[in-house]
ZADO-363017 format. One record per residue (C-alpha): residue in one letter; z negated, x, y negated. Coordinates in steps of 0.25 Angstrom, whole numbers, plus 2048, in hexadecimal, padded with zeros to 3 digits. Each point is the difference from the previous one (the first is absolute). Layout:
! ZADO-363017
aZXY ...
//
This chain:
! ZADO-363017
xBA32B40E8 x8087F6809 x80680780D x810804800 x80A7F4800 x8027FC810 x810803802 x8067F4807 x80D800806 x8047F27F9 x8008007F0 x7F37FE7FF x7F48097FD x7F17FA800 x7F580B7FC x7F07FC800 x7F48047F8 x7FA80780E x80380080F x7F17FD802 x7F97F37F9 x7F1801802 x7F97F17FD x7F37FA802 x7FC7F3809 x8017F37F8 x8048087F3 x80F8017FA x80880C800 x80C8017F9 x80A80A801 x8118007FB x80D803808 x80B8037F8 x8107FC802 x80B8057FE x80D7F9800 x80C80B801 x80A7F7803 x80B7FB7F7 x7FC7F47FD x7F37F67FD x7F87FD80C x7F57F9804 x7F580780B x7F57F9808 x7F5809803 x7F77FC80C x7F3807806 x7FE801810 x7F5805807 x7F57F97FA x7FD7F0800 x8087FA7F5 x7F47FB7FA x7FA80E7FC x80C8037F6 x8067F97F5 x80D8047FA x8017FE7F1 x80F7FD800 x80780080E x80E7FF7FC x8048097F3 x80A7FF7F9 x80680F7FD x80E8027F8 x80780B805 x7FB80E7FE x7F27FC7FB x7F1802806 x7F67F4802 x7F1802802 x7FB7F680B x7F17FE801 x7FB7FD80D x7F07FC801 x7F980280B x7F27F8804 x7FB80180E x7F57F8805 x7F18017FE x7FA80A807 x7FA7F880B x80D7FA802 x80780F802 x7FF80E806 x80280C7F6 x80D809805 x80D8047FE x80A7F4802 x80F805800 x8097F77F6 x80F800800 x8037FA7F0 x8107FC803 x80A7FF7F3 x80E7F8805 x80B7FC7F7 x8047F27FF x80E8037FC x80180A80D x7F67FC809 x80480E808 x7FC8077F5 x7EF802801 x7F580A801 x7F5802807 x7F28067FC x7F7803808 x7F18017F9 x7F3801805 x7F57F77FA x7F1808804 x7F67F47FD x7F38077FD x7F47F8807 x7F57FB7F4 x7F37FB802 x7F67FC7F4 x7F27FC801 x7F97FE7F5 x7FF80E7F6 x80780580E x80F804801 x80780780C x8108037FF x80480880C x810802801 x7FF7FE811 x7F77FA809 x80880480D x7FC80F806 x80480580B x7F880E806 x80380780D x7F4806807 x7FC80C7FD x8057FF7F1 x7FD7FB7F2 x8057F47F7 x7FC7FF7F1 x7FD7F47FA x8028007F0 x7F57F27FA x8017FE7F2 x7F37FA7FA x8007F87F4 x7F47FE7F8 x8027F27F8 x7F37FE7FC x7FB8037F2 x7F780D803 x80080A808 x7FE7FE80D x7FF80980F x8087FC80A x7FE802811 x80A801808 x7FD7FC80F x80C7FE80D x7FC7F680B x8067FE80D x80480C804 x7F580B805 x7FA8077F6 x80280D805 x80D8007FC x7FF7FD7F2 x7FD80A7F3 x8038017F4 x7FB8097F5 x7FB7F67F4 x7FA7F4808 x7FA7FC7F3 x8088007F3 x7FA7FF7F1 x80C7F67F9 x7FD7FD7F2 x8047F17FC x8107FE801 x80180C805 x806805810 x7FF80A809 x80580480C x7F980680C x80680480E x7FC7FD80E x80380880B x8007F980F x80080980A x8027FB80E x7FC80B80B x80B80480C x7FB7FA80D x8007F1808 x7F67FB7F7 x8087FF7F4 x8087F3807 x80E7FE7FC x8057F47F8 x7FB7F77F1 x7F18017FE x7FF7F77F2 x7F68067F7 x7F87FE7F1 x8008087F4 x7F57FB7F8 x7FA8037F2 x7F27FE7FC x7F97FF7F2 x7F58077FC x7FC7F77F5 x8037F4808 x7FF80180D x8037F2804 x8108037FC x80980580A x80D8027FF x80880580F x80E802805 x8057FB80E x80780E807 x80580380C x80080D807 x80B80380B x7FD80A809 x80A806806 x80380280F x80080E805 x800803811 x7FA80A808 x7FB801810 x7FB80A809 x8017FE80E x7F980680E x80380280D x7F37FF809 x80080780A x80C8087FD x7FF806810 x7FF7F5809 x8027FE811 x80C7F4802 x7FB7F4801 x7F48037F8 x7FF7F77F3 x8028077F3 x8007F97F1 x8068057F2 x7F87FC7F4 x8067FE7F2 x7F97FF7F5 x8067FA7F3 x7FD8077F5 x8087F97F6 x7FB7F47F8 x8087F7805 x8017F880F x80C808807 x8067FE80D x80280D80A x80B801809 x7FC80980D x80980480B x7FE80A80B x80A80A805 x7FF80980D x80880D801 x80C7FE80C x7FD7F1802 x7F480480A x7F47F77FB x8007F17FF x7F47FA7F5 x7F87F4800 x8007F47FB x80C8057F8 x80880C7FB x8007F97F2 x7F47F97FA x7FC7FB7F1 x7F38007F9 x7FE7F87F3 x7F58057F8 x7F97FD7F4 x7FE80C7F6 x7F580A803 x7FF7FB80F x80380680D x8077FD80B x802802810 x80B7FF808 x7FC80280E x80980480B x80280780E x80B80A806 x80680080E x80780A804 x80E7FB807 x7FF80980C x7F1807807 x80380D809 x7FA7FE80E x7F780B800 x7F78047F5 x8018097F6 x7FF7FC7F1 x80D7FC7F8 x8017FE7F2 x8087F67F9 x8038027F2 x8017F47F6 x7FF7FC7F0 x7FD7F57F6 x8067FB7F7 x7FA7F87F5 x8087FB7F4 x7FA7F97F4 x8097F27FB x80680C7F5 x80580880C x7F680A7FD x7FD80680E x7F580A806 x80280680E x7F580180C x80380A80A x7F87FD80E x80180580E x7FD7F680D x7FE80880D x8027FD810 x7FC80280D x8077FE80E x7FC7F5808 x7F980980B x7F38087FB x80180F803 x7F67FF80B x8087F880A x80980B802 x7F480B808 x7FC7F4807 x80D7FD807 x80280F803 x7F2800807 x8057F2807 x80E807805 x7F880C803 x7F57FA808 x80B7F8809 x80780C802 x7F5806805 x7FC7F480A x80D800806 x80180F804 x7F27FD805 x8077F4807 x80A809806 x7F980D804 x7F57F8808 x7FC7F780C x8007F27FD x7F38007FF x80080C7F5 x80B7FA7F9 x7F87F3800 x7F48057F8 x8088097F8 x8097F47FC x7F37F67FE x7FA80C7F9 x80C8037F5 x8017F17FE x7F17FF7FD x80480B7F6 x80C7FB7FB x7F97F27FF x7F58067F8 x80A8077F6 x8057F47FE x7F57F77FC x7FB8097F7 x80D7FE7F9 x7FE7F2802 x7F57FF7F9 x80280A7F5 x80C7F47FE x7F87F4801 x7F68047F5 x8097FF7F5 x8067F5807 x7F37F97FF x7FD8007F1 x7FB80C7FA x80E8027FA x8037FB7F2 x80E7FD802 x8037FC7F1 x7F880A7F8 x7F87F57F9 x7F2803804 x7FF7F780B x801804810 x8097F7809 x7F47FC807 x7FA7FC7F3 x80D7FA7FC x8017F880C x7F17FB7FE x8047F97F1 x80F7FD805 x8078077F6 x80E808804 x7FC80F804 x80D8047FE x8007FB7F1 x7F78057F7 x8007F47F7 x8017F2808 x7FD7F67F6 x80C8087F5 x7F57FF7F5 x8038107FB x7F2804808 x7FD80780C x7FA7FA80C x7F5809801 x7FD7FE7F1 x7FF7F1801 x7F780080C x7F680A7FC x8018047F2 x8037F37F9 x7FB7F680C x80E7F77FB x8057FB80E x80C809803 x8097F4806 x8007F87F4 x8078057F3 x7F87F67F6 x7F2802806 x7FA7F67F6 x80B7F77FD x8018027F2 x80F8027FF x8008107FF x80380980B x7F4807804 x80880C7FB x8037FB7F3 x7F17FD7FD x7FC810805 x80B8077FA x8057FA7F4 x7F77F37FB x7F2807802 x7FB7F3807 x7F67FF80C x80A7FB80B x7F57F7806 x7FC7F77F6 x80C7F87FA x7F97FF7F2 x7FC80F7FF x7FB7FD7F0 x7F97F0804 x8097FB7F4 x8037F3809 x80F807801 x80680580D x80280F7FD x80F7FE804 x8027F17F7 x7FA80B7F7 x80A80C801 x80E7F6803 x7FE7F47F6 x7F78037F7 x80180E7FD x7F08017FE x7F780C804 x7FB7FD80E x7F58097FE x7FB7FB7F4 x7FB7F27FD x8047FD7F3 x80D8087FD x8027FF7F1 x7EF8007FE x7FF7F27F9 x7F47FE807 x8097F680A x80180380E x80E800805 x7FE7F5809 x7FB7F87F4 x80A8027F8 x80B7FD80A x7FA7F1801 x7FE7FE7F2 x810804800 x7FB80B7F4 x80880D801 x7F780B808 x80780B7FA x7FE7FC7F1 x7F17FF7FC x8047F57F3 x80C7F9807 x8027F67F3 x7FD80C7F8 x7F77F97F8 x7F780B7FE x7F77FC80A x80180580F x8007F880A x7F1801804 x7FA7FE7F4 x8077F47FD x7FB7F980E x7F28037FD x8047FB7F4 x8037F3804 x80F8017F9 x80C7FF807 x80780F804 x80E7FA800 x7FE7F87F2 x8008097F4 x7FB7F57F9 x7F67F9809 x7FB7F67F6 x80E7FF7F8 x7FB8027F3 x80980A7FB x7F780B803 x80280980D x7F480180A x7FF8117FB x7FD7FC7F2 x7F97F4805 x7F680780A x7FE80E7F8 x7F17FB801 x8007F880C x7FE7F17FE x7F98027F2 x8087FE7F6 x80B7FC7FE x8007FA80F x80D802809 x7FD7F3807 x7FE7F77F3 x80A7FE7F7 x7F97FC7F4 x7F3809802 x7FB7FC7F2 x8027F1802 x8047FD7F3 x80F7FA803 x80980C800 x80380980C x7FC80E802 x80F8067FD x8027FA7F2 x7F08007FC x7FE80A7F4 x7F1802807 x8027F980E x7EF803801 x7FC7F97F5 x8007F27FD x7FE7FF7EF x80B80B7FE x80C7FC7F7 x80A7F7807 x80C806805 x80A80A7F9 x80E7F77FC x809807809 x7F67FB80C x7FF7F17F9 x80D7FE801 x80180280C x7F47F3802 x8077F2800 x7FF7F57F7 x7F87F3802 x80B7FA7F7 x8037F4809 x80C800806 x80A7F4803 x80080180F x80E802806 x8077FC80D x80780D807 x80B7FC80A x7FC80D80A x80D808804 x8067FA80E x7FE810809 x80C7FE80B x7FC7FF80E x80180E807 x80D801808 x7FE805810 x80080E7FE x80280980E x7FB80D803 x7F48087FA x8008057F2 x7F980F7FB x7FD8027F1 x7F68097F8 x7F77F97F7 x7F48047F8 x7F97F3801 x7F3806806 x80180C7F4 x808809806 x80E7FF807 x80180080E x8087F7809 x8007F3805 x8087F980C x8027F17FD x8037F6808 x80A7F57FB x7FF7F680C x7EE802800 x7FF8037F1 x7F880B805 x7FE80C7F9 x7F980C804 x7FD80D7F9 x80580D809 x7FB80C7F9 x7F48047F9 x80080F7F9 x7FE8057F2 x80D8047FE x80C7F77FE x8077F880D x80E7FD7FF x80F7FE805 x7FC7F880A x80A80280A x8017F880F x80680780D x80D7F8805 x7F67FB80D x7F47FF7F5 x7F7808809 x7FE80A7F6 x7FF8017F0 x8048097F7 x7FB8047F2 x7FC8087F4 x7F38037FD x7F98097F6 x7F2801807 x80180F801 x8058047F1 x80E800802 x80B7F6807 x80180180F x8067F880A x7F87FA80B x8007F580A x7F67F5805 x7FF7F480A x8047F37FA x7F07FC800 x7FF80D7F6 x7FA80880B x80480E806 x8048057F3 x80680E801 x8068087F6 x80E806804 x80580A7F4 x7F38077FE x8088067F3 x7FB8057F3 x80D7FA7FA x8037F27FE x8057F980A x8027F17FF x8097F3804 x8017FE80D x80B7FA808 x8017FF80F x80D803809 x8067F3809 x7FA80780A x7F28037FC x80380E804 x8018067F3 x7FA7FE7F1 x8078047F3 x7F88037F4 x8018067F1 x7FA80C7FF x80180C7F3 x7FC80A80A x80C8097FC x7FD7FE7F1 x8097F47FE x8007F2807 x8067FF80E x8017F680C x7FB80780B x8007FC80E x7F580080B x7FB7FD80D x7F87F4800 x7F3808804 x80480A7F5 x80780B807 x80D8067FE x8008007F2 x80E8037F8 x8077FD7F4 x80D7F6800 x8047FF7F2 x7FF80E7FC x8057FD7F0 x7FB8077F3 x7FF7F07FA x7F57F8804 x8037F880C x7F47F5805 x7FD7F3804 x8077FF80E x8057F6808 x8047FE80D x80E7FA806 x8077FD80D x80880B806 x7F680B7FD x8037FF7F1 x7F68017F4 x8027F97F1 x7F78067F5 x7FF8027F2 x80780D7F8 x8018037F2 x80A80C802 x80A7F77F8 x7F78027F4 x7FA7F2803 x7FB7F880C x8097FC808 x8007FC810 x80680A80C x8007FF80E x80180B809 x7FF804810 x7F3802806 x80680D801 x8038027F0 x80D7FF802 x80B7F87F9 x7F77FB7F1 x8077F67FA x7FD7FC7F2 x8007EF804 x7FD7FA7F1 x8088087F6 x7F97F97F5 x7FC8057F3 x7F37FA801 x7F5803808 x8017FC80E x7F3804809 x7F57FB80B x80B7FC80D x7FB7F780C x80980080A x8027F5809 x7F780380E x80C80480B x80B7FA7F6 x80B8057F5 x7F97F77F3 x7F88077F4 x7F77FA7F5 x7FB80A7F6 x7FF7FF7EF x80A8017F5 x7FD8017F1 x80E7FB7FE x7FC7F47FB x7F88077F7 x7F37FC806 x7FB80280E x8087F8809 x8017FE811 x80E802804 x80780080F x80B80A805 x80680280E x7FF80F805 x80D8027F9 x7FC7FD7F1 x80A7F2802 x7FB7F2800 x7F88037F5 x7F47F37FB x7F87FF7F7 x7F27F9806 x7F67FE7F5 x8037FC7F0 x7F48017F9 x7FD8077F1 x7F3807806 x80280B80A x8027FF80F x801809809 x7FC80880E x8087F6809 x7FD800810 x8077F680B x7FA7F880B x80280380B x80B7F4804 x8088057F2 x7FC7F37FC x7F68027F5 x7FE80B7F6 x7F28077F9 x7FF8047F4 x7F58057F4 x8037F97F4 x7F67FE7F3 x8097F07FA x7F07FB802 x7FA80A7F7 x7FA80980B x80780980D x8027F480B x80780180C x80B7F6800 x8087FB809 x8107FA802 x80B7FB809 x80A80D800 x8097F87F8 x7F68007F7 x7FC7F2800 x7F27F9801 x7F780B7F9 x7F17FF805 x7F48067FC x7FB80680C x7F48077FB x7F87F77F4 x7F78097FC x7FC8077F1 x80080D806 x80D80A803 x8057FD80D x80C80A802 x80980780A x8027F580C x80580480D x8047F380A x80280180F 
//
């Protein structure tokens, strides 16, 4: 039954078969929308699809004519591409009727197309409706796999799940009986436990099938499982009763299973106590690990005398979602003077008393005895006290509490009044005679941790700067490459780190091709890690070297030797078989002689002196990452390595420090890095996306895009990721920032109902809808310290470069080319724009003059070189 007629305002009605269209990859799918003209008078009505590429759907008849008061059925066929070519999932359509006659006059309706996933192999068939699950810890998500048996008898089908641990998976019918052209649907149930194990973020999996009868055909789905962030901490105060100037530590211990950061500040009751080295400290720490934050109280003011005070303090310790747990503790005091000074001065007073009434009540001779007798005494009195004094004063004292007396403090030359000299989170006494690390030295082996870090946190011996002998320093380990220090060969491919590192394979991906081989039986193979197909015969290395060098051979291309390679040989190990099938012939040239033919080569124009540095992502090694060119060189140098994505590139105005998006730990965060691509550090820590970076004039500050709140807002933050906050604060989606002079942000809104470009204050104050255009307007750069925008317009009705001031006036278009531009950046001298364009058949970066004059092809290259940043 079709759905009930959708009421417009205007006189029109449309009406569909369904809100929901369901279709299969590379196959059609038709469906009908039905028009209404209630007007008074014929009309004609274009019908147009948004939200899906152009070249998915196919509209029988565009523009129908409809006489006034009558129905017209529209078909619309939908086709997307094969399924390699796209991901199953619900893709929101907007299907948009406008009369010709009264162009004010149209509907909108919205529809949502649910693209099943479909994989065939052979008598295999797999139709699942999703292929994106998301599960928080601790629960359940069911995944529905319908089975196809399109063989001609009956047949048992295995149902396996690879990739993620197997001890979250069930299901209760693993095999299925199908008879032929018949289906089935079994259920899996992935179940991911509650703890720091069960690592937030996008963990791509496998559903695969497996025949009985032919247990060569496999048919499998590409998923991927989205684990939800969840938070939780404990923390503890050790000791919780301690003497001033003792040292003291809170631990926290991140129970989530993402990395957080924990904001700790300590309070004393009436402003009597003062802490060391800070009342407000930050630990950043990985899910499941614990932290310590050490610290010593002084009391402000110590009676004279003795007698014990008490001083009474807390902790606060709040998590980034302003979660926050209380530690009560209690610091005591004593006077300067130890309670036995005061007998002894009374026997002191009292012993000269007594010599001068002796002095006095006798001859001189008497009084002289009597007086060298109660100095004697007096004298006595007091060296004792002396020397009661003086042995503290020597050395037995430990001063700092941290197992070490001043005089053996004095002996190695660390600070007795500090229990930890070198600030590497240990105690004196424990480096010295626990750990033999040297005490004065934070790094003890020079391996770029702390000695700290490697106790508390990594797990690493902190005297040996390669604790797992990989050929890695444990700290290049930790910081750049994200490897496991403790374990020589991190993703088990039978490749140490180290290896792999210098053969530029990816130590955290045992096939980093993914050609079916890891990376360790392809070198003792002989075959290439980074070539999928060694030999270039069509064939990958995995299909090549499932029986080692036997046959057919991964290193030859034509194992057989009779003339036809590997990839198109019906039987690539035997030289008498049949020749080749038609399809693979045709692909062979012909000897027909051919007339040779003079080509005139195409004249490449001299590349024009570019300044500055550019950023841009590129996948050219297989993955995308970024790379910092150099114009004036030709340089080019690849900044990032991880196995996520690497984007945004975006420079600091001193270009001391960049900025950008990665997706190395399952979801988007913002971090920062040296321009060599060192120091990499990751500043949100958010299990929301956070993405496109922009700096402030200054340097001070970043803005990013971030859903955090449920929709997409520019957010604002320090540039080591502190103070946090929200600056757009709109229910519509608002990305992409931009920064001006005068403290003023341009970005991208589609609150007008399309994309259009605003500026604000850095404060979100005064938004200001700058295009007003009924195209799409998006992706702002603002000019470095200046009033001058680029972003790109649809206007034209293809992506196009276009020029603004900071007022929307003085409006230029730069670029005029049928294929799409887009992503424009400045130079830093205003002189030259960047942009991604694909006029040469593949994403380039381009460059031009900004009044859009001499284009140049900065990149050449037949990968996708996209996202420039210049400075």
């Amino acid at each position: 039954m079709p759905d009930e007629p959708l009421q417009p305002k205007q006189p029109l009605l449309v009406r569909l078969d369904s809100k929901e269209v369901n279709a299969l990859p590379g196959r059609v799918t038709r469906t009908s929308l039905f028009i209404t003209n209630l007007g008074q008078a014929e009309d004609f009505f274009e019908v147009s699809v948004q939200g899906i590429p152009l070249a998915w759907v196919s509209i029988t008849t565009p523009v129908m004519r409809i006489p006034a008061g009558e129905e017209r059925e529209v078909p619309l066929n939908i086709q997307p591409p094969p399924a390699e070519q796209v991901q199953a999932g619900s893709f929101p359509l907007v299907i948009r009727v406008v009369s010709q006659a009264h162009p004010e006059d149209h509907v909108e309706v919205e529809v949502a197309l649910v693209l099943a996933a479909l994989a065939v192999e052979g008598r295999i068939g797999i139709l699942m409706e999703a292929v994106q699950f998301t599960v928080t810890p601790g629960e359940r998500v069911s995944i529905p796999v319908m089975i196809l048996n399109q063989g001609l008898e009956e047949d048992s089908f295995r149902l396996a799940v690879e990739g993620i641990p197997a001890g979250w998976v069930s299901t209760a019918t693993a095999v299925l009986r199908i008879a032929p052209g018949d289906k089935r649907e079994a259920t899996l149930v992935i179940s991911v436990p509650r703890g720091p194990q069960s690592r937030a973020g996008r963990t791509p999996f496998q559903i695969r099938v497996f025949s009985q009868m032919m247990p060569d055909q496999v048919a499998s789905v590409a998923c991927t499982l989205t684990v939800a962030a969840y938070t939780q901490f404990v923390s503890k105060l050790d000791p919780v009763r301690v003497e001033g100037g003792k040292p003291a530590r809170v631990l926290v211990t991140n129970q989530g299973n993402i990395q957080q950061v924990y904001r700790l500040s300590w309070q004393g009751q009436g402003a009597t106590l003062d802490f060391e080295p800070s009342p407000v400290q930050e630990l950043r720490l990985p899910a499941g690990e614990t932290g310590v934050a050490q610290f010593v109280p002084h009391p402000r003011q110590k009676r004279i005398l003795a007698g014990e005070v008490s001083h009474l303090y807390r902790v606060l310790v709040t998590s980034a979602e302003k979660e926050t747990q209380t530690l009560n503790g209690e610091v005591t005091s004593r006077g300067w003077l130890p309670i036995w000074v005061l007998p002894v001065l009374v026997v002191v007073c009292l012993a000269m008393l007594c010599a001068s009434w002796i002095y006095f009540g006798r001859s001189r001779t008497s009084d002289a005895s009597a007086t060298q007798t109660a100095v004697q005494v007096a004298a006595a009195t007091q060296t004792a006290s002396f020397n009661q004094t003086a042995a503290v004063l020597i050395g037995e004292q430990d001063s700092d509490g941290d197992g070490l007396t001043n005089r053996e403090e004095q002996e190695l030359g660390t600070d007795p009044n500090n229990p930890d000299t070198d600030r590497d989170e240990l105690l004196d006494g424990d480096e010295s005679k626990r750990l033999t690390t040297d005490p004065k030295n934070p790094d003890s082996d020079q391996d770029k941790l702390s000695d700290g870090e490697e106790v508390l946190r990594q797990g690493t011996d902190p005297k040996n700067p390669d604790t797992d002998a990989d050929g890695l320093s444990d700290g290049d380990e930790a910081m750049q490459h994200r490897t496991d220090p403790k374990k020589p060969d991190t993703d088990s491919d039978a490749l140490n780190d180290g290896d792999e590192v210098a053969r530029k394979t990816n130590p955290l991906k045992a096939d980093s091709e993914d050609d079916g081989l890891n990376d360790g039986a392809e070198v003792q193979l002989g075959t290439d890690p980074l070539r999928p197909d060694t030999d270039s015969d069509r064939l990958t290395d995995g299909v090549e070297g499932k029986n080692g060098r036997e046959c057919p051979d991964p290193l030859n291309p034509d194992t057989d030797g009779e003339g036809i390679v590997d990839g198109l040989d019906l039987d690539p190990c035997n030289p008498s078989n049949p020749s080749l099938t038609a399809t693979a012939a045709a692909g062979i040239p012909s000897v027909t002689p051919v007339t040779p033919t003079v080509i005139v080569p195409t004249v490449t124009p001299p590349p024009p002196a570019l300044p500055g540095l550019i950023l841009f992502e590129s996948n050219r090694e297989g993955n995308p990452e970024i790379y910092l060119g150099n114009p004036s060189s030709g340089s080019l140098t690849r900044l990032t390595i991880s196995p996520g994505v690497d984007s945004q590139p975006a420079w600091a105005p001193d270009r001391s420090r960049i900025a950008f998006m990665s997706s190395r730990e399952g979801n988007n965060e913002i971090y920062v890095m040296n321009p060599d691509g060192t120091a990499q550090v990751n500043l949100t820590a958010n299990p929301a996306d956070d993405q496109y970076p922009s700096w402030s004039p200054d340097g001070q500050w970043i803005a990013f895009t971030t859903n955090r709140d449920g929709n997409l807002e520019i957010y604002m933050m320090r540039a080591n990721g502190a103070d946090v906050h929200n600056v757009s604060n709109n229910p519509a989606s608002d990305f992409d920032p931009t920064w001006l002079s005068g403290n003023r942000l341009a970005f991208t809104s589609n609150r007008d109902g399309n994309q259009e470009i605003y500026i604000m204050n850095s404060d979100g104050t005064g938004q200001t809808n700058l295009t007003g255009h009924a195209a799409n307007d998006s992706l702002p750069n603002g000019l470095p310290d200046g009033d001058r925008i680029v972003f790109t317009s649809e206007r034209d009705g293809n992506q196009e470069i276009y020029s603004m001031n900071a007022s929307g006036g003085s409006l230029t278009r730069l670029t005029n080319n049928p294929p799409q531009d887009l992503s424009p950046a400045w130079s830093a001298d205003s002189a030259w724009v960047a942009f991604t364009t694909n006029r040469d058949g593949n994403w380039e970066i381009y460059v031009i003059r900004s009044d859009g004059s001499q284009p140049y092809n900065y990149t050449r290259n037949p990968v996708t070189d996209t996202n420039p940043a210049w400075r």
